[in-house]
C-alpha positions as CSV (number, residue, x, y, z in Angstrom):
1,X,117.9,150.6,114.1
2,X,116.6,154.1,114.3
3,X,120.3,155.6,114.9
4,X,121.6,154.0,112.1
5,X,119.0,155.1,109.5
6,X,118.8,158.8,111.0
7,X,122.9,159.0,111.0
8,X,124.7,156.1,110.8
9,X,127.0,155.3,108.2
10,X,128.6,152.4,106.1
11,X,132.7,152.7,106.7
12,X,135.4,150.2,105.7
13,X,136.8,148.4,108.4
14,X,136.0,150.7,111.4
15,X,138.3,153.4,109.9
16,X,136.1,156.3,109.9
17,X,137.7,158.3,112.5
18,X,141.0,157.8,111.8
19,X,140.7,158.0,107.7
20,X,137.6,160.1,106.8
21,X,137.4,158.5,103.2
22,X,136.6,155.1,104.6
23,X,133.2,156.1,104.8
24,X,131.8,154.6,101.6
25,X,128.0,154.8,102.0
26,X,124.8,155.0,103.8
27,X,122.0,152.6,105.2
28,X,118.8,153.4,103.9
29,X,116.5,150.2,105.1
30,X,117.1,148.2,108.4
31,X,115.2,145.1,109.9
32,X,116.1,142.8,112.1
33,X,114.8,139.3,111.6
34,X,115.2,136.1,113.5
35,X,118.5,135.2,111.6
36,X,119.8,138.6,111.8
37,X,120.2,142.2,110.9
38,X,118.7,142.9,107.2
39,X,120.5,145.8,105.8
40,X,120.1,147.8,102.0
41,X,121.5,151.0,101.2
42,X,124.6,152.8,98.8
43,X,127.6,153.3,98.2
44,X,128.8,156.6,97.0
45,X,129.5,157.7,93.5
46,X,132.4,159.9,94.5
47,X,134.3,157.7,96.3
48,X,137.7,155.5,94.8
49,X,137.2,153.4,97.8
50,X,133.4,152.5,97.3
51,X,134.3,151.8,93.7
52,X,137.1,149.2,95.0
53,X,134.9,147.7,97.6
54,X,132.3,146.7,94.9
55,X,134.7,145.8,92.6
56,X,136.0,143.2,94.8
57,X,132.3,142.5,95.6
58,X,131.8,141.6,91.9
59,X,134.8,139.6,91.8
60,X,134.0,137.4,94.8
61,X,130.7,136.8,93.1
62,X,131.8,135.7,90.0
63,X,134.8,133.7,90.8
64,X,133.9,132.4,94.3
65,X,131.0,129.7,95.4
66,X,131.5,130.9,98.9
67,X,132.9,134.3,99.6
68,X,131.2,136.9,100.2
69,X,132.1,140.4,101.4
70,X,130.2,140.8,105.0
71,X,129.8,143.7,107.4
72,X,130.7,143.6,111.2
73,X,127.8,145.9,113.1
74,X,129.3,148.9,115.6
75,X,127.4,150.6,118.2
76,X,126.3,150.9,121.9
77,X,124.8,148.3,124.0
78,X,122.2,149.3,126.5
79,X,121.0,146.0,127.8
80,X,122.6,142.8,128.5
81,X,120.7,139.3,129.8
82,X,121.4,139.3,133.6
83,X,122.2,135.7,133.3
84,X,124.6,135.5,130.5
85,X,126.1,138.7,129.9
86,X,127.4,137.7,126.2
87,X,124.0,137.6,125.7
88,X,122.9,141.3,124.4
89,X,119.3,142.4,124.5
90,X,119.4,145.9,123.3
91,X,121.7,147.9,121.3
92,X,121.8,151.4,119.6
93,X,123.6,150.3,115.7
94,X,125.0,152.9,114.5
């Protein structure tokens, strides 16, 4: 998780490249635990997107027993188990 906490980024839907305002925030802890990647961080003040993305959070909270925004994780895999490729044992996250 080191890349992601030196320079990774928190982006809406993959769009960073393509539409520079997507990125909304920054990762400022990052653990991963047996049932997963544990993330914290922000969102920016500045941003009209952030401030819709945790609107919608908000909502989803109030109003919904089950939905929840998630994140989907992007970065570079470096290792994969030899015996079941899906399988992957080291990763940069970014």
């Amino acid at each position: 998780v080191k890349p992601l906490l030196e320079s990774g980024l928190i982006n809406w839907h993959h769009q960073a490249t393509k539409q520079p305002d997507a990125i909304i925030g920054e990762p400022t802890k990052a653990e991963v635990k047996k049932d997963g990647l544990h993330l914290e961080g922000f969102l920016y003040e500045d941003s009209e997107l952030a401030k819709k993305v945790y609107k919608t959070a908000q909502v989803l909270e109030k109003n919904s027993s089950k939905r929840r925004l998630g994140f989907s994780i992007e970065g570079v895999v470096k290792k994969r188990d030899p015996l079941n490729p899906k399988i992957i044992l080291e990763a940069d996250i970014t």
